[in-house]
N, C-alpha and C positions, 0 to 999 in steps of 0.2 A: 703701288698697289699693296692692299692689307695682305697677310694670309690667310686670312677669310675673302678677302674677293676673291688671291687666288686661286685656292682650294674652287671656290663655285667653278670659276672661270673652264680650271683643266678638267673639272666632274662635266663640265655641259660641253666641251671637246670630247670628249673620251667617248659621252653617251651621242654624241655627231655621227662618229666612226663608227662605233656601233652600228647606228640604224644604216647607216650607208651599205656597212658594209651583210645587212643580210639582204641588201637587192645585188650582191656581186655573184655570180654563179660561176664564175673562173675559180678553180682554186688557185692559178699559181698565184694571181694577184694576190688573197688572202696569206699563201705559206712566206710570197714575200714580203708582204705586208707586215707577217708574225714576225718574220727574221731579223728587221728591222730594228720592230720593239723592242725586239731581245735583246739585242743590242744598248737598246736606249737607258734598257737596266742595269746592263753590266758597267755601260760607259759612266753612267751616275752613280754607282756602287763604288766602283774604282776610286771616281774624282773623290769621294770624301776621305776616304783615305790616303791617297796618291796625290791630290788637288789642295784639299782643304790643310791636310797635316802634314804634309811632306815624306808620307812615307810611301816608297814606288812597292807594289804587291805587282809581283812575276807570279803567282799561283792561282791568277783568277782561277782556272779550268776547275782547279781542285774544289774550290766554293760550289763552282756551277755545277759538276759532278758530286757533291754531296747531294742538292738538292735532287738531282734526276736520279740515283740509285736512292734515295727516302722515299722518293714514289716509286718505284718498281717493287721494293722489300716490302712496303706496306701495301698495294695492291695485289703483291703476290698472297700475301699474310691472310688481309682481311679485304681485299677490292675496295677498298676506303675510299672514299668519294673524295671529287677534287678540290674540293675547298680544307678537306682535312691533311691531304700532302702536301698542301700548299704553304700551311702554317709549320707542320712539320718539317720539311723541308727550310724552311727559314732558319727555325730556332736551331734544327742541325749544325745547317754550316754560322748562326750566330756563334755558338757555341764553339764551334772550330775557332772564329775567328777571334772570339776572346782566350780560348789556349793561347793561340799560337800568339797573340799578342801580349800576352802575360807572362810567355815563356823568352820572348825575344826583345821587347819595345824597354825594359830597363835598359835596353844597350843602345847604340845609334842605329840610324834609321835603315843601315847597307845590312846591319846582320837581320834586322826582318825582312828584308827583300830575299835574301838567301834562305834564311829560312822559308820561307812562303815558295819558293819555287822546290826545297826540296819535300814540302808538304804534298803536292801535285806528283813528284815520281814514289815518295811513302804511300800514297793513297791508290795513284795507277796501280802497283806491286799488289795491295790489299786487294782491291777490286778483283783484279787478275785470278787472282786466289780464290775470289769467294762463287762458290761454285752454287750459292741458293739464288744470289742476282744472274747467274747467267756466265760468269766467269770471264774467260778471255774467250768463250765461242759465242758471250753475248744472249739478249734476252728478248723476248716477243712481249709486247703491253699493247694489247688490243682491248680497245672500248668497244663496247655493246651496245647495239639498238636499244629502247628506243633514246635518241640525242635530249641532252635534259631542257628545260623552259618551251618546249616546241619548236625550236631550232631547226633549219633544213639538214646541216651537217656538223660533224664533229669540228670541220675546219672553221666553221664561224662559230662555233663554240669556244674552241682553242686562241680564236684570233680576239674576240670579245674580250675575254680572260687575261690577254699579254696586253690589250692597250687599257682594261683595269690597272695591271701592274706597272705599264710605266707611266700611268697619270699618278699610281701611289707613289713609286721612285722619288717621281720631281717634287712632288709636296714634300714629300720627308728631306730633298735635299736641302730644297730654297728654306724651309722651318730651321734646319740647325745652320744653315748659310747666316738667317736673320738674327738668329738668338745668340744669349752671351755663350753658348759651345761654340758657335761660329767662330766669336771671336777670340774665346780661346785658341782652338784649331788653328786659327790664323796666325796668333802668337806663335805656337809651338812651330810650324810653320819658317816662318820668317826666326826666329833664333830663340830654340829651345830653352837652353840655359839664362837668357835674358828673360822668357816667360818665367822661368821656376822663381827666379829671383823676384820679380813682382808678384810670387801667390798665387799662380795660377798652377791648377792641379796638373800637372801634365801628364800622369801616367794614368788617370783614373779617363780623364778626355780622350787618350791615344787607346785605352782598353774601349771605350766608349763607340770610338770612330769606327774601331776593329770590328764591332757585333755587328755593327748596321752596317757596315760595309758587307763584311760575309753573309751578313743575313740575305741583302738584298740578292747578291751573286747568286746564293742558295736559292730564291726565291725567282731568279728568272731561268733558272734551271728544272723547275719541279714538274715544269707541262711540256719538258723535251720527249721526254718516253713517247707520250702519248700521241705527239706533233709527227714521230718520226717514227712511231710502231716496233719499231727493232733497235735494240740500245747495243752499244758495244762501246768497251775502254776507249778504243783508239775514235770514236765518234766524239765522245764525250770530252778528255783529256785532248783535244786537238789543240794545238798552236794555233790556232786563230782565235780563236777566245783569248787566250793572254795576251797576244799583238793586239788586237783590235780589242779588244777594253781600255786600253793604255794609249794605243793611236789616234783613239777616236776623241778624248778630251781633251791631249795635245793638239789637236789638229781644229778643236771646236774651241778649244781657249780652258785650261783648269781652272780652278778657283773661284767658279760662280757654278750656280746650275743649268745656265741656260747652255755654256761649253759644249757638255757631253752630250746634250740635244743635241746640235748644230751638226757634229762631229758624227753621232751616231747616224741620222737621217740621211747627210750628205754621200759619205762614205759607204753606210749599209747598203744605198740603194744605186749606188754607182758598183757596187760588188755584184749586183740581184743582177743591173744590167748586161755588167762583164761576162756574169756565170752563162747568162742566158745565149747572148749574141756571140761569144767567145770562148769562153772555158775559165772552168773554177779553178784552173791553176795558175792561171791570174793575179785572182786576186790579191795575194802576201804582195805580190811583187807590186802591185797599185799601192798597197799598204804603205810595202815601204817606199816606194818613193814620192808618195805624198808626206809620209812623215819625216822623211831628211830635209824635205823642200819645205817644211814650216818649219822644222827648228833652226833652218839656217836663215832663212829669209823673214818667219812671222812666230817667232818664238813663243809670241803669246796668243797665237792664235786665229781664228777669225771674231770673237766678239772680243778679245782684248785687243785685237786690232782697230776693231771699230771705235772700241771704246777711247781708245789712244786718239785716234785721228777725230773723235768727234769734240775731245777736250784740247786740242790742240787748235781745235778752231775756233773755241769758245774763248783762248787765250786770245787767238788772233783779230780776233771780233775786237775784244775788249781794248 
């Protein structure tokens, strides 16, 4: 399939969901519906960086909390409407994530991982501190009647908006998956020093990976405020967003874009169900023991396992 089919393809899924979803009058369905997606953005954020370049990012939270405090600063500011924190919010944490890559990725790949997890407790401290977002006692971001496009509620508004954003995720992923950045990426990847020696840019690609990875993180963060009315550090900054961005494309397969689907959908919504039927304090511990049980048993995944077993039969065949 082109990326013009499938660009059309995920626009006429996306716009499915949609229409579906303003005959749903449940909200839990919708907020877990959103929770999902959210996920779907972070797990594909991660894999291009994590997946495609080989560089593991511990600071998801930090990306995704740039994006949600861009929208409260600026709704506080100017009530700026959501399509304008959205983009803000992006270039925010892009912008982090070409610093911190430019500050750390001339070295091997373990001092940006270290780096990036201490950028998430530099940024919580900040936050904590900053007393115009809300501080560490936290901030209220309440939308007002009337819901925009004649919408019934804010929540199919907000849920509209995150499966926007993870049909943009996967284009943008499977686009540099396809292209020579891909296969750069994949060079650097599989052995850096072997790529420089062949001419391939590797720090301009690794600065590259870094923007649109943070960007995106940024970007599925910027409609938390609003999803969950009341913002606070310890909401924002949670250990679960770092685990499950990182669990979720090992466990769906790194290194292609369909992984972090797989990964995100399966896991997200086996969490929704836990939370529901059981308790939310669960779910790490599902976390992690679905993710010890793939790296020991299915290292690459479930569509790289597929994929294994389906070329394997294709030998056998022959």
């Amino acid at each position: 399939m082109t990326n013009r089919m499938f660009i059309l393809f995920v626009t006429a899924v996306a716009i499915v969901f949609a229409l579906v979803a303003l005959r749903v009058s449940n909200d839990y369905y919708l907020t877990a519906a959103y929770t999902v997606l959210q996920f779907v953005v972070l797990a594909t954020a991660w894999n291009i960086l994590g997946g495609y370049t080989g560089y593991v990012n511990f600071g998801s939270a930090a990306f995704f909390a740039i994006g949600a405090y861009s929208t409260v600063a600026l709704h506080k500011a100017f009530e700026a409407p959501i399509p304008i924190v959205i983009i803000a919010g992006t270039v925010a944490a892009g912008l982090a994530g070409l610093a911190l890559g430019y500050l750390t990725m001339r070295l091997k790949g373990i001092f940006f991982s270290i780096a990036s997890l201490a950028l998430a407790v530099v940024l919580l401290t900040f936050v904590v501190n900053w007393q115009y977002v809300g501080g560490a006692r936290g901030s209220y971001i309440i939308l007002t009647d009337p819901v925009p496009l004649g919408l019934p509620r804010y929540t199919h508004l907000l849920f509209i908006i995150m499966t926007g954003l993870a049909a943009v995720s996967l284009m943008v992923a499977r686009a540099i998956e396809r292209s020579f950045i891909g296969e750069g990426l994949a060079a650097i990847r599989d052995d850096e020093l072997a790529a420089e020696s062949f001419g391939v840019p590797t720090l301009r690609l690794k600065l590259f990976a870094a923007v649109v990875s943070g960007g995106m993180m940024g970007m599925a963060g910027t409609t938390f405020p609003y999803f969950v009315s009341y913002i606070e550090p310890s909401a924002v900054f949670n250990l679960s967003y770092a685990i499950n961005s990182i669990a979720m494309p090992l466990i769906g397969g790194m290194g292609s874009w369909l992984g972090p689907f797989v990964g995100a959908v399966l896991l997200g919504t086996v969490q929704q169900v836990v939370q529901v039927s059981i308790s939310s304090a669960w779910n790490l511990l599902i976390v992690g023991g679905l993710l010890v049980s793939f790296v020991t048993l299915a290292p690459q995944g479930i569509v790289g396992g597929i994929k294994s077993l389906l070329a394997s039969g294709k030998r056998h065949a022959k």
